[in-house]
Every structure is written in structure tokens, then in C-alpha cells.
C-alpha positions in Angstrom: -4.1 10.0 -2.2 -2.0 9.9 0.8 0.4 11.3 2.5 3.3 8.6 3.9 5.0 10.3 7.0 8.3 9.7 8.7 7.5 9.4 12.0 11.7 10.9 12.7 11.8 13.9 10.5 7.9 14.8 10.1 8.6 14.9 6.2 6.8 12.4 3.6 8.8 9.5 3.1 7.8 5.9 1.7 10.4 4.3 3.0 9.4 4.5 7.1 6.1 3.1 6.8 4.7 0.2 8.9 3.6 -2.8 6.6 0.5 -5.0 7.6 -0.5 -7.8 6.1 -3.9 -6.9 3.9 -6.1 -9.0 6.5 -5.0 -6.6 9.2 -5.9 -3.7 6.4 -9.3 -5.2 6.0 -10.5 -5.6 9.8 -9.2 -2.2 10.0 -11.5 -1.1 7.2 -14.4 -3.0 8.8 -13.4 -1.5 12.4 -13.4 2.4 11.0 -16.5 1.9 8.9 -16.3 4.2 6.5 -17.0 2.4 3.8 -19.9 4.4 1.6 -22.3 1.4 0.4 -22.5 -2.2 0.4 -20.0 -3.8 -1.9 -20.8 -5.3 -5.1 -21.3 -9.5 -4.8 -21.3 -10.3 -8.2 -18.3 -9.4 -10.3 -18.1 -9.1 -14.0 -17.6 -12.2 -15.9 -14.0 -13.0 -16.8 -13.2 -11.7 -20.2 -12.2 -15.1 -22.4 -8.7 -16.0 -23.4 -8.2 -14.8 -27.2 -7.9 -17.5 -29.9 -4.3 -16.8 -31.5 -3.1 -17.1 -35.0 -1.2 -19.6 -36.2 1.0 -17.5 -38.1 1.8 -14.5 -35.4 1.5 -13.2 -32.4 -1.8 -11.0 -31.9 -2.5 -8.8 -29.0 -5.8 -8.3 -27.7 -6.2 -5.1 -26.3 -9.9 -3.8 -24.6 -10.3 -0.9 -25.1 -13.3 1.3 -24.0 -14.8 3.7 -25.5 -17.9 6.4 -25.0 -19.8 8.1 -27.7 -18.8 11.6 -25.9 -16.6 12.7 -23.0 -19.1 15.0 -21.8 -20.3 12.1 -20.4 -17.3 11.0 -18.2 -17.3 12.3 -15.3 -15.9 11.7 -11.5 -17.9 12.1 -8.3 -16.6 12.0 -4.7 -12.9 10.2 -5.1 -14.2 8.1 -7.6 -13.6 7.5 -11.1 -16.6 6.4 -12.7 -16.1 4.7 -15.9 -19.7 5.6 -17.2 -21.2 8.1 -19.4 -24.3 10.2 -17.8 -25.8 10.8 -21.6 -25.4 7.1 -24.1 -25.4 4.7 -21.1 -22.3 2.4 -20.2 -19.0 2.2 -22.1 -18.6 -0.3 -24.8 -15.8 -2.6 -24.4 -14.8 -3.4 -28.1 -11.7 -6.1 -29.0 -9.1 -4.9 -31.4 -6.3 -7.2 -32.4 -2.7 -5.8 -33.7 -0.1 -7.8 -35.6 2.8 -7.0 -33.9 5.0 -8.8 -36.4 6.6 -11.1 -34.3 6.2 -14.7 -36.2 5.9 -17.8 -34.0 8.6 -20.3 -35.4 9.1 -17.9 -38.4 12.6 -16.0 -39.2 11.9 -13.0 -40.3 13.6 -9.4 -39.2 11.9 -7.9 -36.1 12.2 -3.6 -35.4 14.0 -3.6 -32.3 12.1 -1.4 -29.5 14.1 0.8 -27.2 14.7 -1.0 -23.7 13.0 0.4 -20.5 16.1 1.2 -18.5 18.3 3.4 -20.3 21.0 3.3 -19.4 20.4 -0.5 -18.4 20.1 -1.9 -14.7 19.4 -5.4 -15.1 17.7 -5.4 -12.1 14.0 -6.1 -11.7 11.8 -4.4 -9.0 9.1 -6.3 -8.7 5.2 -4.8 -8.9 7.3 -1.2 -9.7 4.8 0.2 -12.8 7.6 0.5 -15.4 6.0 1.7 -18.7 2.5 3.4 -19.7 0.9 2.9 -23.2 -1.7 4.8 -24.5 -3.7 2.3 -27.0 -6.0 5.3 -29.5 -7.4 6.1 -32.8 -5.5 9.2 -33.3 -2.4 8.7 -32.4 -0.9 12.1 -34.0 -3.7 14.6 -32.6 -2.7 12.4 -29.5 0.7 13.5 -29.4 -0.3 16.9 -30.6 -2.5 17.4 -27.1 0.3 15.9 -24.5 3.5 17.3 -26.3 0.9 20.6 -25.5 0.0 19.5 -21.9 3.4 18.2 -20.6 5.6 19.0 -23.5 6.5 15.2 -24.4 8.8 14.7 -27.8 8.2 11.5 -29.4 10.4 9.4 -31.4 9.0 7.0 -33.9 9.6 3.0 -33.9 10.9 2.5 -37.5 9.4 -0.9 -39.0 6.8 -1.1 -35.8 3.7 -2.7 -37.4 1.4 -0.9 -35.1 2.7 2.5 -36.1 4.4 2.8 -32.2 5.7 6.2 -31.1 7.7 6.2 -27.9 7.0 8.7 -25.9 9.9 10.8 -23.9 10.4 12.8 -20.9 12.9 15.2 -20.9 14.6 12.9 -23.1 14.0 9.5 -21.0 11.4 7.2 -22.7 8.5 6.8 -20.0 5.7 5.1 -22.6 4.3 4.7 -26.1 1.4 6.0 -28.2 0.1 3.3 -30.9 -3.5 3.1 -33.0 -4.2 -0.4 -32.7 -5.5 -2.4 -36.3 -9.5 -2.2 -36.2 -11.7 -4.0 -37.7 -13.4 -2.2 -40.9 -16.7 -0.6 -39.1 -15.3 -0.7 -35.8 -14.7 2.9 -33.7 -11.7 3.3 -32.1 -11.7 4.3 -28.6 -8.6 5.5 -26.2 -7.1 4.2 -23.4 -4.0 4.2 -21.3 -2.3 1.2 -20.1 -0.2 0.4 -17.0 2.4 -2.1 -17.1 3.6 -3.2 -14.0 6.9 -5.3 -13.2 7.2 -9.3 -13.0 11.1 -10.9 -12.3 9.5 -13.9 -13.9 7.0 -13.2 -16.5 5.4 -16.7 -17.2 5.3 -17.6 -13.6 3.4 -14.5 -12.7 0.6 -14.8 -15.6 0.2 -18.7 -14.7 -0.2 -17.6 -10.9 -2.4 -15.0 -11.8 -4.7 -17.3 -14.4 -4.9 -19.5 -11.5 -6.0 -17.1 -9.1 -9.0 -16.3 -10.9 -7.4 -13.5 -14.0 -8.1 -13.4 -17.7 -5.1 -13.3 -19.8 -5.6 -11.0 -23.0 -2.3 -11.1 -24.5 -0.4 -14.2 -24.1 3.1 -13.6 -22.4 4.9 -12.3 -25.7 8.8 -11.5 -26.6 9.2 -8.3 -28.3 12.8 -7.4 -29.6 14.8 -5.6 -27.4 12.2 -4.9 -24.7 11.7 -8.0 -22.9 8.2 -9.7 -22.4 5.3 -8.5 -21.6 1.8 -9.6 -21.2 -2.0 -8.1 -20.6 -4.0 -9.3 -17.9 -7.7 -8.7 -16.9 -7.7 -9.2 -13.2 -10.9 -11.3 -11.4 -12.9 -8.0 -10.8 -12.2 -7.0 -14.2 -9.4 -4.3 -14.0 -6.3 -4.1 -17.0 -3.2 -4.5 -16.4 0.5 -5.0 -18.0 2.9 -7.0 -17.2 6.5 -6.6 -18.2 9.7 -8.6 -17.9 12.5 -5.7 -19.1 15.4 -7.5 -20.6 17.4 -4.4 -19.9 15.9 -4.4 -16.0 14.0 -1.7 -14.5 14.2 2.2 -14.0 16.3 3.1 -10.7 13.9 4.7 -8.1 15.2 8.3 -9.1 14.0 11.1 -8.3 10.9 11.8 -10.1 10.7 14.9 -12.5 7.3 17.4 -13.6 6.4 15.0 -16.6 7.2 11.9 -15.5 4.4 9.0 -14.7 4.4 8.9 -10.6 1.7 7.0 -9.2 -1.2 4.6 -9.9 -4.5 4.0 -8.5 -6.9 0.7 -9.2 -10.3 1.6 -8.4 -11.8 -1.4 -7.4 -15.6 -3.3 -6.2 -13.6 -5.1 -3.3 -10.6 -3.5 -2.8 -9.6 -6.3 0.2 -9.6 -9.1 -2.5 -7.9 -6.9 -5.3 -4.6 -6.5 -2.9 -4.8 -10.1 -1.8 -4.3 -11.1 -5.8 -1.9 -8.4 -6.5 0.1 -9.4 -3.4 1.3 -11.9 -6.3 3.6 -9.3 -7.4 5.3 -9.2 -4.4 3.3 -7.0 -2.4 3.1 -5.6 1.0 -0.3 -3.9 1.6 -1.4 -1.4 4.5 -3.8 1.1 4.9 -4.1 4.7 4.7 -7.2 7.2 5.4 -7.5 10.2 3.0 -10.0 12.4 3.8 -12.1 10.0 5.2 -11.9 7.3 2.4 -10.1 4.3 3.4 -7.1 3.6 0.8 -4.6 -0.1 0.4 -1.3 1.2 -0.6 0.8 -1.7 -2.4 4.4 -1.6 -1.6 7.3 -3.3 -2.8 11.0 -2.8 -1.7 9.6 -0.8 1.2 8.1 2.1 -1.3 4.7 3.2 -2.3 4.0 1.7 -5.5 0.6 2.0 -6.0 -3.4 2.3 -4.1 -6.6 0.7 -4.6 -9.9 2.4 -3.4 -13.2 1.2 -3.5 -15.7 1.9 -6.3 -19.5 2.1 -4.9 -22.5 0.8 -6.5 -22.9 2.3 -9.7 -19.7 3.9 -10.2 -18.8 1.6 -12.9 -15.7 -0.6 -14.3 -12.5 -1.6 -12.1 -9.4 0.5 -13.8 -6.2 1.7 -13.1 -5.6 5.0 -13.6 -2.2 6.5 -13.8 -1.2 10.0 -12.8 1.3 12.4 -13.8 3.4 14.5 -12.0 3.3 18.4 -13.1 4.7 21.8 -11.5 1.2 23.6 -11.5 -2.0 21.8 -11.8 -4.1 24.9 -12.9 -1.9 25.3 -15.1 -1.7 22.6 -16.3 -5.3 22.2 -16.8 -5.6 25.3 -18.4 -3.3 23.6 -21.1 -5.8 20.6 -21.1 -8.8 22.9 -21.7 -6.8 25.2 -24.5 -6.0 22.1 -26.3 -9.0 20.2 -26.3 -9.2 18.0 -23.3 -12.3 17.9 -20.5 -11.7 18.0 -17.4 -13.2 15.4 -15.2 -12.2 16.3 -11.9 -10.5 19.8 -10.7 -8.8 20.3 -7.7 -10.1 20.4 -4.5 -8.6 22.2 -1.4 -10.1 19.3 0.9 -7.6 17.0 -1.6 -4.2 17.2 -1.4 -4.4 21.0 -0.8 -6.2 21.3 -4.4 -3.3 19.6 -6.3 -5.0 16.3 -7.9 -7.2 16.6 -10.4 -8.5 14.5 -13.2 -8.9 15.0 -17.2 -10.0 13.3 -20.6 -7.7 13.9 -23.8 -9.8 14.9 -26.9 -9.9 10.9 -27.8 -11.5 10.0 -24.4 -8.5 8.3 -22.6 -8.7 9.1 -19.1 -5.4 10.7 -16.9 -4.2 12.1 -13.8 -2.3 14.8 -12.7 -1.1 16.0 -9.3 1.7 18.2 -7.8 3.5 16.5 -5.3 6.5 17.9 -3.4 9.2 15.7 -3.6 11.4 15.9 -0.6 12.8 12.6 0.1 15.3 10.3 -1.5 13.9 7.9 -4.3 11.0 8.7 -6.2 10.1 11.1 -3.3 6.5 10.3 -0.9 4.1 9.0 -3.3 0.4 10.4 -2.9 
């Protein structure tokens, strides 16, 4: 992660950084050479558009699961999405009836808007909402309300059993246990939606460019739309059309969700696609590892670094922002998590590191000082 500097004041701010265009970014990766190992030619295969039901709307989610977290494990600045003891992850397809009938009347539960209060503005490629998709759902709030001290306020009449998850009393995400098929282990895994102004228009232009869509662009009551994508190298992604508009760029509290990074085979042609979502890209070093920051609105939304051979799947992996990440770890391990990654003084001054909850669902967590206006300098 990186450190965005005002060249005026000396102090981290998102808002003074030069933009380039992402060719620039990727003779400049070329020029530096610092990549560490030839890049991956052949991607995975697109995962295939879903057959729907007639009768209702069905979401696809992928989740991936590992028969043990012990397995999981991160080496250099990478995540790797393998485990050391039973082999590769298996990517299973779960389907959850959502209720929401396709030319049927029928009374929908009504899920709490993004913005509250509302903004009815939309900040495009801003990550807006986090899910985590799992097979416990209730030890799963058990371990975070432990970890960060999240409350949780159940969806009454949500098919899926949806909790929403809250922050100091602002709603940040959602915990659900998606409907398996009988036999079927369920695995855990976070999801990152990420803004589009125009919903459709964004999944066509993203199909077309090469994506996968897993859930169809899909109208939930009093949320907006959203959609799941599988980008061309593989990664998932959310998509979400707020119908209440988007979270101001507040000030962002211990707690909160606060940055996202997609690790990716070719990290050049993952910010050309996402430039989609209105995008600027430029580059940043971090301790010698060559990082594309995607910007919109002249702020830091997110990174993408490169995964090396062998380091597994493309995923985006969200991060949290906490007061103290020993800590906070220390909460992790008391409660039943692993930690994958701890902190390391040669990154950001030891406060990033990275953990599994007890289900397997991969997070981050950093302590970042927040001294400018907005959301503060993103990592």
C-alpha cells in the first residue's frame, strides 16, 4: 500500500496526485523493472453466464472454499489464494432465491438504502457496500462483532436470511448463508461492490470487454441494482446502482471498510478494463513492488498489484481500518481467526496485516492515520 503525498504540505493527501493514463503506468513498470517473474499468458477460462429461472431471480455467487485455513497463507505482498496442504481452492456455484419474481406481484422485504441519510449522488468506481457470502453466518457475526465490534440488524422477510452489518451505527455491508445444494460445503467469502451511475450500461460494456456476468443486473427493493461480475482474468466483483446514491467521502472511522486491493496476473490490462468505471490510473512503488492506483473524482479508490506464477486466483481483497493492529489481531487469534499475514515494519511501519475468519473468508486490516479531508490518504 501506498502512501499519496501532497507535494504543498508534505502530508498524505489523495486529492494532489498526478494522474497518467495506464499506458504511461505500464512503460513505467517496464522501465523500473521490478516486476518479480514472467506474467502469466494464459488466463482462466471465463466463468459461463448462469441459466435463470423462469419464475425468479437467482443469484450466482462463487464462492471458494479450502478444506482448512491452515493452508492459506500470503508470501511477499501477495495474497495467494491456494492451500499449501489439499491443493487448489474449489470454486463451487451456489444459487439463492432472493424473492424478487420476474413479472410476478408479490410483497418484497425492503433492504436499507446505502446512503443514509440519502445523497442521490453517484460516485462512480467508489466501493460502496461489502458482503460477506458464508455458511455460518451467526458464528460469523459472533467473530467480527468480537474483532471490530460490528452490531447487526436483521432483514425481516430476506429469503437469504441477510443481516446488515453496522458501524458505529452506519450500515457498511451484510452477512448472508447463501441456499446450497444438499451435499454441497459451504465456503466463505467477502464481496466488493463497487459503484456504476448506470448499471446496465456498465455490465453490457464490461461483457463486451471480455467479463463474465454471474448475477444478471437485478432490482432489489429499496437498494437499487446491483450485479456480479467475473472480470477477464477471473477476479469478482459487485456492482451497484444505489437508488438512495452513494456514501459522502467522510471521514473514515476505526471499523469502517477503507481500501481495496485486486491482485491480479496482468495488472496493466486489469486497469485498462476497470478504467470502464470511470477510472484514472497511475502508479505508485511500495517497497519495491510496483502498484496501479484507480482513482475517481481525483481520490484513491482502489490498487491492483501483480500476482506471480503460482500465487493463485485474481481477487479483491478489502481492508478495514482499525486503531491498533496487534490488537486487533490479538482479537482475531482469541476468537478463532488465523492470521495470514502480520505486520511488517518494512510495510507501512508494521500496520497492514492480513487474517482468515474461522469460516475461511479472507480480510484486511491496517491502521492508517487519517489527516486529510475526505476519507483521508488511502494506503
Amino acid at each position: 500500500m501506498i502512501s499519496v503525498t501532497d507535494k504543498r504540505s508534505g502530508e498524505p493527501n489523495r486529492c494532489a496526485v498526478p494522474l497518467v493514463d495506464v499506458s504511461t503506468a505500464a512503460g513505467a513498470l517496464e522501465a523500473r523493472g521490478k516486476t518479480r517473474g514472467a506474467m502469466r499468458q494464459a488466463h482462466d477460462e471465463p466463468v459461463p453466464e448462469p441459466p435463470m429461472d423462469a419464475g425468479a431471480i437467482q443469484l450466482q455467487w462463487i464462492i471458494y472454499q479450502s478444506a482448512s485455513i491452515e493452508g492459506n497463507f500470503v508470501r511477499g505482498n501477495v495474497l495467494l489464494a491456494t492451500s499449501g496442504r489439499t491443493g487448489a481452492f474449489i470454486a463451487a456455484m451456489f444459487c439463492v432465491l432472493v424473492g424478487l419474481h420476474s413479472g410476478v406481484s408479490r410483497a418484497q422485504p425492503a433492504m436499507p438504502p446505502i446512503a443514509e441519510p440519502p445523497t442521490l449522488k453517484h460516485i462512480p468506481g467508489k466501493f460502496v457496500w461489502f458482503e460477506l457470502v458464508t455458511g455460518d453466518p451467526v458464528a460469523a457475526q459472533r467473530f467480527y462483532g468480537s474483532v471490530f465490534g460490528w452490531t447487526y440488524q436483521k432483514v425481516s422477510g430476506a429469503a437469504e436470511n441477510y443481516a446488515l452489518v453496522r458501524n458505529q451505527g452506519r450500515a457498511i455491508g451484510g452477512i448472508f448463508r447463501p441456499a446450497v445444494p444438499s451435499g454441497r460445503t459451504v465456503g466463505a467469502r467477502w464481496l466488493s461492490y463497487a459503484s456504476a451511475a448506470n448499471l446496465e450500461q456498465t455490465v453490457k460494456d464490461m461483457t463486451a470487454a471480455g467479463a463474465s456476468v454471474l448475477v444478471r443486473p437485478t432490482k432489489v427493493a429499496g437498494r437499487g441494482m446491483h450485479a456480479l461480475m467475473a472480470d477477464p482474468q477471473g477476479a469478482i466483483v459487485g456492482l451497484m446502482q444505489s437508488e438512495s446514491g452513494d456514501p459522502p467521502d467522510d471521514p473514515v472511522a476505526a471499523g469502517d471498510f477503507f481500501w481495496v486491493d485486486l491482485y491480479a496476473r496482468d495488472p496493466e490490462a486489469a486497469a485498462r478494463f476497470y478504467k470502464q468505471l470511470g477510472y484514472d490510473v497511475f502508479i505508485e512503488d511500495v517497497t519495491g513492488d510496483d502498484r496501479l492506483i484507480l482513482s475517481s473524482k481525483g481520490i484513491a479508490r482502489a490498487g491492483i498489484m501483480r500476482l506471480g506464477p503460482g500465487d493463485g486466483d485474481p481477487i479483491w481483497l478489502p481492508y478495514v481500518q482499525v486503531d491498533d493492529v496487534p490488537t486487533t489481531l490479538a482479537r482475531v487469534r482469541a476468537s478463532g481467526g488465523k492470521v495470514l499475514r502480520a505486520p511488517e515494519p518494512a510495510v507501512l511501519d508494521g500496520q497492514f496485516a492480513v487474517f482468515a475468519d474461522p469460516q475461511g473468508a479472507v480480510l484486511g486490516i491496517l491502521h492508517w492515520p487519517l489527516t486529510s479531508t475526505g476519507e483521508g490518504g488511502r494506503p
